[in-house]
C-alpha positions as CSV (number, residue, x, y, z in Angstrom):
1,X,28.7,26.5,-8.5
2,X,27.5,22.7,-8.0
3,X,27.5,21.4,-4.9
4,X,28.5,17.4,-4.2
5,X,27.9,15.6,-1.2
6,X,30.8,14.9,1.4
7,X,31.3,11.7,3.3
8,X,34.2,11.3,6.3
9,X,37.2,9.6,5.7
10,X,38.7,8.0,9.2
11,X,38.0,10.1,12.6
12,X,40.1,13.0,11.9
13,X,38.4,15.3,10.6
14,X,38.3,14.6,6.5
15,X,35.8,14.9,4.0
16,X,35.8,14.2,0.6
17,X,33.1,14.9,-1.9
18,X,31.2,11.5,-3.5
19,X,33.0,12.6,-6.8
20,X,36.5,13.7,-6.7
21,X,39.1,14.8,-9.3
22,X,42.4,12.3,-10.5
23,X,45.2,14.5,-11.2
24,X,47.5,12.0,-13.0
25,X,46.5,13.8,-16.3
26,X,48.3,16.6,-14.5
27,X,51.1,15.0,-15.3
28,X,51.3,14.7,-18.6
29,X,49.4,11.3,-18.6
30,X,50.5,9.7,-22.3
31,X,50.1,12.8,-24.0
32,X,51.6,16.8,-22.8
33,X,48.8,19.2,-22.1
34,X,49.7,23.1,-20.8
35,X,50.1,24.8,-17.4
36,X,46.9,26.5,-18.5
37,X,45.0,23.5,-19.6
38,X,45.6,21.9,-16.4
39,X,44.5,24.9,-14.1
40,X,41.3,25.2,-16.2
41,X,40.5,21.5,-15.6
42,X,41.2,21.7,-11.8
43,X,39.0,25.4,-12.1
44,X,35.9,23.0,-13.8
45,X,36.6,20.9,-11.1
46,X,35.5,23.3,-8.4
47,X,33.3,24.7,-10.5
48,X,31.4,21.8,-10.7
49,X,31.5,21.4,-6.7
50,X,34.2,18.6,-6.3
51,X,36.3,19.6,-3.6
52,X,38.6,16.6,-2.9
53,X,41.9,16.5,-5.4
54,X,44.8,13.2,-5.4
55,X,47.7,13.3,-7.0
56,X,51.4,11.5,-6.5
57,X,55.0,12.1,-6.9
58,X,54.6,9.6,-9.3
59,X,52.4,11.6,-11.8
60,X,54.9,13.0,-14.2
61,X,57.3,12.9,-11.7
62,X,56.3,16.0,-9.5
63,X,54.6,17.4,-12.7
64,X,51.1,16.9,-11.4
65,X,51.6,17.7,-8.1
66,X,52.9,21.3,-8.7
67,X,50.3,21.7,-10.9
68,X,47.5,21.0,-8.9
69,X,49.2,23.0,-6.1
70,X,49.3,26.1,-8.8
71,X,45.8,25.9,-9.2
72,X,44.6,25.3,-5.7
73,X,47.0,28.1,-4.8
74,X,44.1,30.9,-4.1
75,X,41.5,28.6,-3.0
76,X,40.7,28.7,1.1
77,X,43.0,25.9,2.2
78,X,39.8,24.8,4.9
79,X,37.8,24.1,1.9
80,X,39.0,21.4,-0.2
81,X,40.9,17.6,0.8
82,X,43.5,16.9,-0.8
83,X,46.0,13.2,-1.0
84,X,49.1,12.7,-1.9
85,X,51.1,9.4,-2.0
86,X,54.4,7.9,-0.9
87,X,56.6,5.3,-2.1
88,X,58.5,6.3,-4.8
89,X,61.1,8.9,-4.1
90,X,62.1,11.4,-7.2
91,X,65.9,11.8,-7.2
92,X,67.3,14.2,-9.5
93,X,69.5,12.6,-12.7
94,X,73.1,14.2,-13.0
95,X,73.2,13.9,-16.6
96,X,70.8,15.7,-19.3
97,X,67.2,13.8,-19.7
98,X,67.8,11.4,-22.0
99,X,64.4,11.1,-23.4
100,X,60.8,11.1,-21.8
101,X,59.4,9.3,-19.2
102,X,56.9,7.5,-21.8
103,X,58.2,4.2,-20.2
104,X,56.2,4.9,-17.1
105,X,53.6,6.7,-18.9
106,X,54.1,10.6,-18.9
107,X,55.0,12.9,-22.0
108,X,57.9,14.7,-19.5
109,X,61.3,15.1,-19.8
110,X,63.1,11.9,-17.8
111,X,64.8,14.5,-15.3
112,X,64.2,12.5,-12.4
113,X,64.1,8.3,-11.8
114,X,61.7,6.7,-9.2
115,X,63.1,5.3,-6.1
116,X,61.4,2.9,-4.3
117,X,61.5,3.2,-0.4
118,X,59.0,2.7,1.9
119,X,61.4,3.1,4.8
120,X,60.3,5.7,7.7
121,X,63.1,7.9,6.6
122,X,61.9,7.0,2.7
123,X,58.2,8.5,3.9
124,X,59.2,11.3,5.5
125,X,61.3,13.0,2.5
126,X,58.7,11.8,-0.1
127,X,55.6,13.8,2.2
128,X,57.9,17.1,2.5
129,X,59.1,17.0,-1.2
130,X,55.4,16.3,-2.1
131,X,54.5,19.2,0.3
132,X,57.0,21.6,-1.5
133,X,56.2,20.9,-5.0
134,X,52.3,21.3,-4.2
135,X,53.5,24.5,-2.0
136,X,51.2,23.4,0.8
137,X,51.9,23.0,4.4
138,X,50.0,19.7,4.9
139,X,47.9,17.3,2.7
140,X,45.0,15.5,4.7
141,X,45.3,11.9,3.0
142,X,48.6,10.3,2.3
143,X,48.5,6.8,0.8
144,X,51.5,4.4,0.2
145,X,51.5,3.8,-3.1
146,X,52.1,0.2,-5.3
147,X,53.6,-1.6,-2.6
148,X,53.1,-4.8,-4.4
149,X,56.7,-5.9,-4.8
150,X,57.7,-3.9,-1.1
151,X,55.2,-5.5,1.4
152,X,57.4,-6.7,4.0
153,X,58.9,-2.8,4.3
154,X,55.4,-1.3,3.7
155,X,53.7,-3.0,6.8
156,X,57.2,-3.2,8.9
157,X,58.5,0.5,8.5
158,X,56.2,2.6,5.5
159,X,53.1,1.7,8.0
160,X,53.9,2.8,10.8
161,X,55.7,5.9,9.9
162,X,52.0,7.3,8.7
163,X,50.7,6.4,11.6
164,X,53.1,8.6,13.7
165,X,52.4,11.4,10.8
166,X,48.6,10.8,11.9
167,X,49.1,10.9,15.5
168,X,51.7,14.1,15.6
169,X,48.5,16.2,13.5
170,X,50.8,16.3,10.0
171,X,48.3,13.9,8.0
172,X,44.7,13.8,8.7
173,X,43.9,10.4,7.3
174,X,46.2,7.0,6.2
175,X,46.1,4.5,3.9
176,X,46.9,2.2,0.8
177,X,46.8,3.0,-2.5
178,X,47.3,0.0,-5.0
179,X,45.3,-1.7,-8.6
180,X,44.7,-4.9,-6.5
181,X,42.2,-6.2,-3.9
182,X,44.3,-8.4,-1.8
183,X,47.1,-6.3,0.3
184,X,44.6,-3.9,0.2
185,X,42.4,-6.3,2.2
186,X,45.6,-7.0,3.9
187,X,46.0,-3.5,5.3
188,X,42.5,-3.2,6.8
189,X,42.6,-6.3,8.5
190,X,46.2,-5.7,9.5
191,X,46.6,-2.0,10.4
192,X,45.0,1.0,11.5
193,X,44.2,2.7,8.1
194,X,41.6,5.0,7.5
195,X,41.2,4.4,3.9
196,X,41.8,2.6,0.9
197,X,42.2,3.5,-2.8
198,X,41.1,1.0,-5.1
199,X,41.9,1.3,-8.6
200,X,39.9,-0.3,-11.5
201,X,38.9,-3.1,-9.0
202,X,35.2,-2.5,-8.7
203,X,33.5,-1.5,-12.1
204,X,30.9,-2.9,-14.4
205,X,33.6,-4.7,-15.6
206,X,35.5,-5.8,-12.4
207,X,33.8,-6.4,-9.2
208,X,36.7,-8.5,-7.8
209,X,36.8,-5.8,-4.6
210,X,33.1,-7.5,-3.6
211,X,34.3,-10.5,-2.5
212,X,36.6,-9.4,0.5
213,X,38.1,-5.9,0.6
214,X,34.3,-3.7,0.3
215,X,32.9,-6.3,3.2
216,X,36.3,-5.9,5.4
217,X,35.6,-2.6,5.1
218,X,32.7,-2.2,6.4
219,X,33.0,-4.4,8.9
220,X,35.5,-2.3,9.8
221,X,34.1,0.7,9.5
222,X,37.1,2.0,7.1
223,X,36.7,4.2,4.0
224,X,37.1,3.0,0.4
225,X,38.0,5.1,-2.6
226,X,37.1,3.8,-5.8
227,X,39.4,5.0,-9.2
228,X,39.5,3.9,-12.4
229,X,35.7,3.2,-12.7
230,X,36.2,3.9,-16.5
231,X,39.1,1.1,-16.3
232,X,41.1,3.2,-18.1
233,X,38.9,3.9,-21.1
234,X,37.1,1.1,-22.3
235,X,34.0,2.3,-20.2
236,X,34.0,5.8,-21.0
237,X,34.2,4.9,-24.9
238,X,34.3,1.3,-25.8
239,X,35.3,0.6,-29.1
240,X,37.7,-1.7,-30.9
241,X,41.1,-0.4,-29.3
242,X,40.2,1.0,-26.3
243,X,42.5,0.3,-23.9
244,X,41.5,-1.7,-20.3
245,X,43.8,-1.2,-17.3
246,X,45.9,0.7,-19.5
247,X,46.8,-2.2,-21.9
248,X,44.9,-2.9,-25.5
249,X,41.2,-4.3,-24.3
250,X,40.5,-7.9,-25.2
251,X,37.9,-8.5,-27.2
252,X,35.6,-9.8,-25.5
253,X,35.0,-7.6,-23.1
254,X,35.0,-5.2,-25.9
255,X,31.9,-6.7,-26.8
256,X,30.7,-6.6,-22.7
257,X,31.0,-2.9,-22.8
258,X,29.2,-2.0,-25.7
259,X,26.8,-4.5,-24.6
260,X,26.4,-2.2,-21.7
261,X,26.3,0.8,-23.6
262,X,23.2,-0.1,-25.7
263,X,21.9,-1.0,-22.4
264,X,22.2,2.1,-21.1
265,X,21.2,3.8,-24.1
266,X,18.0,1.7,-24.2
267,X,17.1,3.0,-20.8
268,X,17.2,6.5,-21.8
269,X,21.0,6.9,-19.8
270,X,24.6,6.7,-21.2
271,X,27.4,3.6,-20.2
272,X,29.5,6.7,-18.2
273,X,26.9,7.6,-15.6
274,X,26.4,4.2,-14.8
275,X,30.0,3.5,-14.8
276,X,30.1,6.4,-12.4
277,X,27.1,5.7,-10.2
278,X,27.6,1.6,-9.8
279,X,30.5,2.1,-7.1
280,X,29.1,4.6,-5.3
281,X,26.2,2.4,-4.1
282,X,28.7,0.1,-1.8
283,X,28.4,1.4,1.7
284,X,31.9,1.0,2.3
285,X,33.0,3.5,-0.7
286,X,33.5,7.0,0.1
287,X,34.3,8.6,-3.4
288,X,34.6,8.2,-6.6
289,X,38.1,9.3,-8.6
290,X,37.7,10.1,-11.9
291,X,40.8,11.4,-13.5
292,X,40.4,14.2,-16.4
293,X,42.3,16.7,-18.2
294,X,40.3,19.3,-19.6
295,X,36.7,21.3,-18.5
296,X,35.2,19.4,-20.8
297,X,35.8,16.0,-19.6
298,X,34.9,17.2,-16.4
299,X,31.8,18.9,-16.7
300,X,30.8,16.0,-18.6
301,X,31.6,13.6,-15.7
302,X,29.6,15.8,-13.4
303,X,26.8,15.9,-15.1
304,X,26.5,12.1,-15.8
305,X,27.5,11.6,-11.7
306,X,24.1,13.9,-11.0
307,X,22.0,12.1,-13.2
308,X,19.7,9.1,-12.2
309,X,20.6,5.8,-13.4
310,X,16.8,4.4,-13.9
311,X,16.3,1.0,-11.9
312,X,15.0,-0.6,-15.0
313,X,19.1,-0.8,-16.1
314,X,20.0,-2.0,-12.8
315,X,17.6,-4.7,-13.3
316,X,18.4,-6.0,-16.7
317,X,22.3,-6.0,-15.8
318,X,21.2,-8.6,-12.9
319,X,19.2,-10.5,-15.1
320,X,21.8,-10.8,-18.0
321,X,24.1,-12.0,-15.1
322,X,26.6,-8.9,-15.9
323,X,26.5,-7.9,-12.2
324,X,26.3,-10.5,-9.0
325,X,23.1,-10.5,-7.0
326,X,25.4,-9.0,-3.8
327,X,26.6,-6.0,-6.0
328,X,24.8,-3.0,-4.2
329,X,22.8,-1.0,-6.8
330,X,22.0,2.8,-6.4
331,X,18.2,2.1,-6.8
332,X,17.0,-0.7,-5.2
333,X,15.8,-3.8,-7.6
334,X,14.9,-7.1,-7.1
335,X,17.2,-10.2,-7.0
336,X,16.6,-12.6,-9.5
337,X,15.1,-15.4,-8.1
338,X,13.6,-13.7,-4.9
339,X,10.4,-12.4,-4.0
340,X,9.9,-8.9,-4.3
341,X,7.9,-8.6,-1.1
């Protein structure tokens, strides 16, 4: 067994490990996969020493969550963090499934719609489903999740309702969960949070979270969880097709990542380590979320996460201008323009 560094999330208590496992390909993400596909990718997982896990209602709508409760199921509860989110409650259609839930993304049967609520009562029944489907007593991070068309009942009632869940011992750690910068920045101005989850917003592609929500944080002294580093695909294998934030890339930036690529390759290191370690080096980010679905796909992104990025890569990205000078780097380079000494 590997082991992977921890960092704290808020004052309670949490840790999370620097690189941490997605479970939406739990739930059937685009394509089915079986009970015992997804237990051997969550067994990899620890395997491979990463012992913080988030999933959703949301992830083939309470697919992914029982899952990743069936193969935590034997592991010391004391051991391993685990998130959940809230948001979207699953009610049960009347009628047979007509169809899949491919609309929203997941090869399942459409057994159940999404409500939205982020209401106090809303939170409440979305934790304890979450907490029956994943068979656990308690989850230590709850975020809301993609309250982008719901602020106004996110900060007036879905807010404060995880902060009493904090302060009564159920929760461990609060937050925000959302593909944008902006409410997220919102939310640690605004609230008591310990954390927010950033999706696809700081990559090699996408540094839009540099500009406010990474230095808010910090100044703040509130954790940041980076997903989507891959941005869905097109930095883990860029090619013609590859899909960016889970829509057909343009072409141009196409052409960026297999610019980086050779990069990479030049340097004697490969697009997905640097993809992985780029985030990381931001004081204010916690962990790193990298959704998979098989061992193999996660043994291969813990091995690129424990290998060394040479500076030389970091250097040339500045140069070329494909990273801004205030983008932290894991090793430390010179700015363009400044003098070294």
């Amino acid at each position: 067994m590997n082991s992977v560094a921890r960092r704290s999330v808020g004052s309670g208590g949490v840790e999370v490990t620097e690189l941490s496992f997605g479970a939406a390909g739990l739930g059937n993400l685009y394509t089915p996969m079986t009970d015992e596909d997804a237990v051997a990718a969550v067994d990899a997982a620890w395997d491979a020493g990463l012992r913080y896990f988030d999933t959703a209602p949301h992830y083939g709508i309470g697919l992914s969550e029982r899952r990743l409760g069936e193969a935590l199921r034997a592991r010391p509860r004391e051991t391993y963090a685990l998130s959940t989110k809230v948001g979207r409650l699953l009610e049960e259609v009347a009628e047979e499934p007509a169809g899949d839930d491919l609309d929203h993304g997941f090869a399942v049967p459409a057994t159940h719609r999404r409500v939205w609520d982020f209401s106090a009562d809303g939170i409440r029944r979305s934790l304890e489903a979450s907490l029956t489907r994943l068979g656990l007593d308690r989850v230590d991070i709850v975020y809301l999740h993609d309250p982008d068309d719901h602020a106004e009942q996110a900060f007036r009632e879905g807010y404060p309702a995880l902060e009493r869940l904090r302060s009564e011992g159920v929760v461990g750690a609060i937050g925000a969960g959302m593909n944008q910068t902006a409410m997220l920045t919102r939310f640690l101005r605004d609230t008591d949070v310990d954390a927010v989850l950033c999706a696809g917003r700081y990559t090699l592609l996408d540094q839009s979270a540099l500009a406010e929500l990474l230095p808010v944080a910090q100044e703040h002294g509130k954790a940041v969880v980076i997903g989507g580093v891959f941005n869905s695909g097109l930095l883990a294998d860029p090619r013609p097709g590859a899909t960016y934030d889970y829509t057909p890339a343009p072409a141009a930036l196409v052409d960026r990542a297999r610019h980086l690529k050779a990069m990479a390759e030049r340097h004697g290191t490969t697009l997905r380590a640097a993809a992985l370690a780029f985030p990381l080096a931001h004081p204010a980010v916690a962990t790193v979320l990298v959704g998979a679905r098989s061992p193999h796909e996660v043994r291969d992104a813990a091995v690129r996460f424990a290998s060394e990025v040479p500076g030389d890569f970091w250097k040339e990205a500045r140069a070329e201008g494909l990273l801004p000078t205030g983008a932290p780097v894991p090793v430390p380079v010179p700015v363009p323009g400044e003098d070294p000494a």
